[in-house]
C-alpha positions as CSV (number, residue, x, y, z in Angstrom):
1,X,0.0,0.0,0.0
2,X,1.4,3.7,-0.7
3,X,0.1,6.3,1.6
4,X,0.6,10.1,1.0
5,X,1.6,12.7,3.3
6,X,-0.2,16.4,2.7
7,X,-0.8,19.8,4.2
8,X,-3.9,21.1,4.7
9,X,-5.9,21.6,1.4
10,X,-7.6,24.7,3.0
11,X,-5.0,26.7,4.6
12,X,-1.6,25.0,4.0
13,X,-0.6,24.5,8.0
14,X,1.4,21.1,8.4
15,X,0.5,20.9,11.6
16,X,-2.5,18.8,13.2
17,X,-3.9,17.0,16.0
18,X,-5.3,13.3,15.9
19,X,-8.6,13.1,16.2
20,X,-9.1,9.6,15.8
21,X,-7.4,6.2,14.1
22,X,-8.6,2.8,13.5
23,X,-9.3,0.3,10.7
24,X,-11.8,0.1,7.9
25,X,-14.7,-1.0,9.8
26,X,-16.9,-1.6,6.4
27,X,-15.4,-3.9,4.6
28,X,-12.5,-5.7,7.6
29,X,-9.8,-4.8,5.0
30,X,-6.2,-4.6,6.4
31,X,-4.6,-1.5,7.0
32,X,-5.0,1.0,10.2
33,X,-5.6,4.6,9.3
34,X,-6.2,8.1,10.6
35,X,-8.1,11.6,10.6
36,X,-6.5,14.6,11.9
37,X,-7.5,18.6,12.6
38,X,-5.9,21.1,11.2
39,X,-4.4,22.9,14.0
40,X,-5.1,26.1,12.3
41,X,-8.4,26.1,10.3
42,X,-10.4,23.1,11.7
43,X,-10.3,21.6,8.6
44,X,-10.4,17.3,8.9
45,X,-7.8,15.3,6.8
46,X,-7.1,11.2,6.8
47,X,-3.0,11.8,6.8
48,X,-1.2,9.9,5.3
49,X,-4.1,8.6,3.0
50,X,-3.8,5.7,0.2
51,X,-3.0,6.9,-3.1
52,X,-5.7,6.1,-5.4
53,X,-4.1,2.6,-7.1
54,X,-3.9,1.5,-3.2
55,X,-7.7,3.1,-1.9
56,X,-9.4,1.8,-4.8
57,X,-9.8,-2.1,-3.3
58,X,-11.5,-1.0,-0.8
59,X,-14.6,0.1,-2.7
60,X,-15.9,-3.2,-3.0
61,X,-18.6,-4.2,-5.5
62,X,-21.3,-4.1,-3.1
63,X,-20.4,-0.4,-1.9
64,X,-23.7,1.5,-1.1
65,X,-22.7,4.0,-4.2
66,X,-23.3,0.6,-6.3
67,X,-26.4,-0.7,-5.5
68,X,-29.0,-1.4,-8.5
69,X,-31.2,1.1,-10.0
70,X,-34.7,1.0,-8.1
71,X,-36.3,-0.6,-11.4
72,X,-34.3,-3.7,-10.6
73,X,-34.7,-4.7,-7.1
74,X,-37.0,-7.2,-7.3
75,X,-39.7,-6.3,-4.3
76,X,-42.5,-3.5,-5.1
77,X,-42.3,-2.8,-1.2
78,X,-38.5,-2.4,-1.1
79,X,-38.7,-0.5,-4.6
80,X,-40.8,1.8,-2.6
81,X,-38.7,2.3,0.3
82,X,-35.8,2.9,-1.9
83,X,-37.6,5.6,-4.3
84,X,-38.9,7.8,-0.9
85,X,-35.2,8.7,-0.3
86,X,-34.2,9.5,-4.0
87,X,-38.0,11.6,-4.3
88,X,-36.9,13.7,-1.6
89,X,-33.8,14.7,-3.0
90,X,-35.2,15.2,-6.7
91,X,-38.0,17.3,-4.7
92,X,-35.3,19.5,-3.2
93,X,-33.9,19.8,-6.6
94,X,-37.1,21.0,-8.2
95,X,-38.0,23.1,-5.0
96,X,-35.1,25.7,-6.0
97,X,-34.4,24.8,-9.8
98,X,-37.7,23.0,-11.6
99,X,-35.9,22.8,-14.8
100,X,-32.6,23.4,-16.3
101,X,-29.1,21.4,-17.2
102,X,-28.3,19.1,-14.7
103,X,-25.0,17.0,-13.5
104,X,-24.7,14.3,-11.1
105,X,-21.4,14.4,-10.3
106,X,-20.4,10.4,-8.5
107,X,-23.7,9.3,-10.0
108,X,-22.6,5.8,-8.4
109,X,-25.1,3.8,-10.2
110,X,-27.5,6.4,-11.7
111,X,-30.6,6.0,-8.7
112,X,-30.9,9.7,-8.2
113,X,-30.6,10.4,-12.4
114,X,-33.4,7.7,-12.8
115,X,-35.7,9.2,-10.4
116,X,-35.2,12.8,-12.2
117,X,-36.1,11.5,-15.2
118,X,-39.3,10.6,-14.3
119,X,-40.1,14.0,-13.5
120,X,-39.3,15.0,-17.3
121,X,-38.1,18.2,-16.3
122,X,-34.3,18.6,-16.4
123,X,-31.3,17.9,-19.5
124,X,-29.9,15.6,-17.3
125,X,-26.2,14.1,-17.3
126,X,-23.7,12.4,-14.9
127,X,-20.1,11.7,-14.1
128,X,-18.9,8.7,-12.8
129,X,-15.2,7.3,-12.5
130,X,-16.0,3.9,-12.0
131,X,-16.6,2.5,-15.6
132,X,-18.6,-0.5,-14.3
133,X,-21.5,2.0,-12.5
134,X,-21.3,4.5,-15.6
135,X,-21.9,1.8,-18.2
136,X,-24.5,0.8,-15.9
137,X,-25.9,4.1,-15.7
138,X,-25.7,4.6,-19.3
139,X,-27.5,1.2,-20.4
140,X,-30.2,1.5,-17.9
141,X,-31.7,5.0,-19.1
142,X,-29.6,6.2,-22.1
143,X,-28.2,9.4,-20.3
144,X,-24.4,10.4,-21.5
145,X,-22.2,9.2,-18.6
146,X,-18.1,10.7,-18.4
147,X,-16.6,7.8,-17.3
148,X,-13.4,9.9,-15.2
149,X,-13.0,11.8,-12.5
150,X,-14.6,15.5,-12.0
151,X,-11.3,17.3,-12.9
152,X,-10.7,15.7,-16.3
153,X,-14.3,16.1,-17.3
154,X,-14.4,18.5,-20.3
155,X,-17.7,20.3,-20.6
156,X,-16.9,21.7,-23.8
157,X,-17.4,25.2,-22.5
158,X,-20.9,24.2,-21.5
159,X,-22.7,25.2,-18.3
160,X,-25.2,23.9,-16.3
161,X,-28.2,25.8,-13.9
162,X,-27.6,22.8,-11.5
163,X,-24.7,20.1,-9.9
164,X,-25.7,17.8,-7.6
165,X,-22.8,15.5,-5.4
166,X,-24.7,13.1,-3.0
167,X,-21.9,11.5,-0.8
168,X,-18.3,12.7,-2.8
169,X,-17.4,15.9,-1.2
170,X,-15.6,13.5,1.7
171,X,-14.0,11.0,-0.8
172,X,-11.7,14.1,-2.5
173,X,-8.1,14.3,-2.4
174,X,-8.0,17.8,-2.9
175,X,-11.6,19.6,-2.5
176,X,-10.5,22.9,-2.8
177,X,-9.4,21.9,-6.5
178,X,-12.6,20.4,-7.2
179,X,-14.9,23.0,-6.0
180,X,-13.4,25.6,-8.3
181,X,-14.2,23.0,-11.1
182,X,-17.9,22.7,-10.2
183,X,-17.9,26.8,-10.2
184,X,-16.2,26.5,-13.7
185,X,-19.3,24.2,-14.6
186,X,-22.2,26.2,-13.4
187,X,-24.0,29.4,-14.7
188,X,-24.5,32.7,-12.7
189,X,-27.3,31.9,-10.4
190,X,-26.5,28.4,-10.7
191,X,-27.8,25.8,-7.9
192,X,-25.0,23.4,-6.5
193,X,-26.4,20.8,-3.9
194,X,-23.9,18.9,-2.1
195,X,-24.8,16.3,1.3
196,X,-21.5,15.4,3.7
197,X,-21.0,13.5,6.7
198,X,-22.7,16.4,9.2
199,X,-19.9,16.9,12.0
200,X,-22.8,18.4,14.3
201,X,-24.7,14.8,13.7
202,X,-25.8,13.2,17.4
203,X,-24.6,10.1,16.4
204,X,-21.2,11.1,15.7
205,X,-21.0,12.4,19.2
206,X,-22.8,9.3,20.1
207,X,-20.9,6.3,18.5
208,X,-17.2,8.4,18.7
209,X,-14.8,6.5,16.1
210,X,-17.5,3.8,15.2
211,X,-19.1,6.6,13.5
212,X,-19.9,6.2,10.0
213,X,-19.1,9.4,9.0
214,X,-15.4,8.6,9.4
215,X,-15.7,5.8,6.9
216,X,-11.8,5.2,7.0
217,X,-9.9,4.8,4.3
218,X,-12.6,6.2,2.0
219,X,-13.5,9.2,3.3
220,X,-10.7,11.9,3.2
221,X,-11.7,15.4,4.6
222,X,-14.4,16.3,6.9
223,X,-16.2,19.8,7.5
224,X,-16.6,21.3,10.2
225,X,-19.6,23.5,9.9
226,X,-18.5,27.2,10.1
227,X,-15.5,26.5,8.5
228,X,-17.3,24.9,5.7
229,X,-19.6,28.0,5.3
230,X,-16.7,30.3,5.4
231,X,-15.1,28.1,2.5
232,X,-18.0,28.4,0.4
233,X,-18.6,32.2,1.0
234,X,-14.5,33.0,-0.1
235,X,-15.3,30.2,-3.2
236,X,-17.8,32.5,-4.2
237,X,-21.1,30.6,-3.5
238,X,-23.9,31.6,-1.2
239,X,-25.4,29.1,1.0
240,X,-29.5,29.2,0.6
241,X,-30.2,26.1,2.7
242,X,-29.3,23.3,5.0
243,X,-31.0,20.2,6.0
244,X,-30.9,16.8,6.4
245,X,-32.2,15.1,3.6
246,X,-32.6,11.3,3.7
247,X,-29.8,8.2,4.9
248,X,-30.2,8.3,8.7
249,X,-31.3,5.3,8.8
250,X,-28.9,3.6,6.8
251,X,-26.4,5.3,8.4
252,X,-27.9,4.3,12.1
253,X,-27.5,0.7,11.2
254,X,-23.7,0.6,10.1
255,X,-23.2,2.7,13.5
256,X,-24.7,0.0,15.2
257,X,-22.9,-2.4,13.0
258,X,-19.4,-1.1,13.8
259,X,-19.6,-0.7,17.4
260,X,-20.6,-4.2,17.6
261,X,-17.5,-5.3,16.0
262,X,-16.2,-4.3,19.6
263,X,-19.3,-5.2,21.7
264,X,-20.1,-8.6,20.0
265,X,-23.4,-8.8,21.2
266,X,-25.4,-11.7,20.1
267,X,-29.3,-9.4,21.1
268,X,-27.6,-6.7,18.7
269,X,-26.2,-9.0,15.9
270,X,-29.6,-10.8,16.3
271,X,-31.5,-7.3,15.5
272,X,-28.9,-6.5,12.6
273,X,-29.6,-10.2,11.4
274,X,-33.2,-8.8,10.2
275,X,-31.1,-6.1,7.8
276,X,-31.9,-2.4,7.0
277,X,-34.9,-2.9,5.4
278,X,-36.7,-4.8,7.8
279,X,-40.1,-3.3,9.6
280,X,-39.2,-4.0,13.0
281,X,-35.9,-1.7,12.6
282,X,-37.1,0.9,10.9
283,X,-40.4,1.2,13.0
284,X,-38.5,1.6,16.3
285,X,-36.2,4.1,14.4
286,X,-38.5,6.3,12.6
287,X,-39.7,9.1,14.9
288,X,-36.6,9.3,16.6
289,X,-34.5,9.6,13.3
290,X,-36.9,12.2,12.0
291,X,-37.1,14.4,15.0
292,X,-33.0,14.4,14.6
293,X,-33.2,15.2,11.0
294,X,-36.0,17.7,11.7
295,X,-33.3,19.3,14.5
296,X,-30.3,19.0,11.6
297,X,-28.7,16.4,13.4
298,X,-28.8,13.3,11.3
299,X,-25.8,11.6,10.3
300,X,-25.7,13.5,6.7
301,X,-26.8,17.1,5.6
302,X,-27.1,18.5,2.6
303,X,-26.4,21.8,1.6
304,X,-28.1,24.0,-1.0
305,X,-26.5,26.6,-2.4
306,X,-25.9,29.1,-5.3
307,X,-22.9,30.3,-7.7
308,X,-23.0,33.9,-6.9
């Protein structure tokens, strides 16, 4: 495995301070790894982190980001549980932008694309850098895929009214870099909507390092809150809205998951035995989760913003 050292993306300082290290809890790969806080602006790195050649093996085929398209999961009531998640988002999307170019940048394996186009509404695109999921994407509903990474996509001088990243903004090696190529991509006025692990979440503060936010090796920089708002306002866009969207549930479920790789305990691996989608799991979780997301505390929040 090669591991990089870096500076801080944001402000340059070396300097840091753990904050917390352990191994990939997802997938029981080998390696033990690290986030740390810059000392100066606040800003989360994993240092050193795997070079990509090294990180890539532990996206396994069964990653989240690669799960089927709703049209092929075989249940009507799972497709439905599946789609309520993906409407919200396209919702939020037509809430602030009802029609327009849009790109899906990490469109994984095109769920969120395939719900938009069922509102018939937007020129709709994505960009994926796993060739497997963009092929996917591109056989299921016909939409032109790039098959690379964002900052050797080539728009052709083309903008869009609206970029969408569910889940990527964490998996960057250098976010600064890439936000000033989403700003390249969208028009004056344009919407970019973005969701993140949300440092402020209760069960981050709650589960400590078997949070899933940390996600390590995958997950690369974290975002503090105000620092995050300060880095948008100097990139020059303009933060309209904040909330938390959908995946708290999900997310609740690998949080139990990983802290019972310490615990071992045979009443929660008997409750995690019934899997995400169960009733019984998502009954007992339902208010509570939606009160937190109500409060902005969930596990993931999305931002909503503007190219000013």
């Amino acid at each position: 495995m090669i591991f990089l050292e870096h500076d801080c993306r944001w402000c340059g300082e070396e300097k840091y301070e753990l904050v917390i290290r352990g191994p990939d809890l997802l997938t029981d790969l080998p390696g033990e790894f690290q986030f740390v806080k810059c000392i100066n602006c606040g800003l989360l790195r994993q240092n050193p982190y795997l070079e990509w050649d090294s990180l890539k093996q532990y996206y396994p085929d069964d990653y989240n980001s690669y799960q089927p398209q709703v049209s092929d999961i075989d249940s009507q009531l799972r497709r439905m549980d599946k789609r309520y998640g993906l409407w919200k988002r396209v919702r939020l999307i037509s809430k602030h932008k009802p029609s327009g170019k849009w790109v899906d940048i990490g469109a994984g394996t095109g769920r969120v694309l395939q719900e938009a186009m069922r509102w018939n509404r937007w020129d709709l695109m994505g960009v994926e850098p796993v060739k497997i999921a963009a092929d996917y994407i591109a056989n299921k509903t016909g939409l032109f895929v790039f098959n690379g990474r964002l900052e050797n996509f080539d728009s052709h001088n083309e903008c869009f009214d609206i970029v969408t990243m569910w889940d990527v903004l964490e998996h960057f090696e250098d976010p600064i870099k890439n936000l000033n190529k989403i700003k390249e991509l969208l028009k004056p006025g344009g919407l970019f909507v973005f969701s993140i692990p949300n440092m402020n979440s209760w069960d981050r503060k709650l589960f400590k390092k078997y949070w899933v936010g940390y996600d390590l090796p995958r997950h690369l920089h974290l975002y503090p809150d105000e620092l995050l708002k300060n880095m948008l306002q100097e990139m020059g866009f303009k933060i309209v809205e904040k909330k938390c969207v959908a995946g708290s549930h999900g997310a609740f479920i690998l949080d139990i998951a990983f802290l019972n790789k310490k615990l071992e305990s045979k009443l929660i691996t008997k409750f995690l035995s019934l899997g995400p989608d169960s009733i019984i799991p998502r009954a007992i979780s339902f208010i509570p989760l939606w009160v937190i997301d109500k409060l902005k505390l969930g596990s993931n929040i999305t931002y909503i913003t503007t190219k000013l």
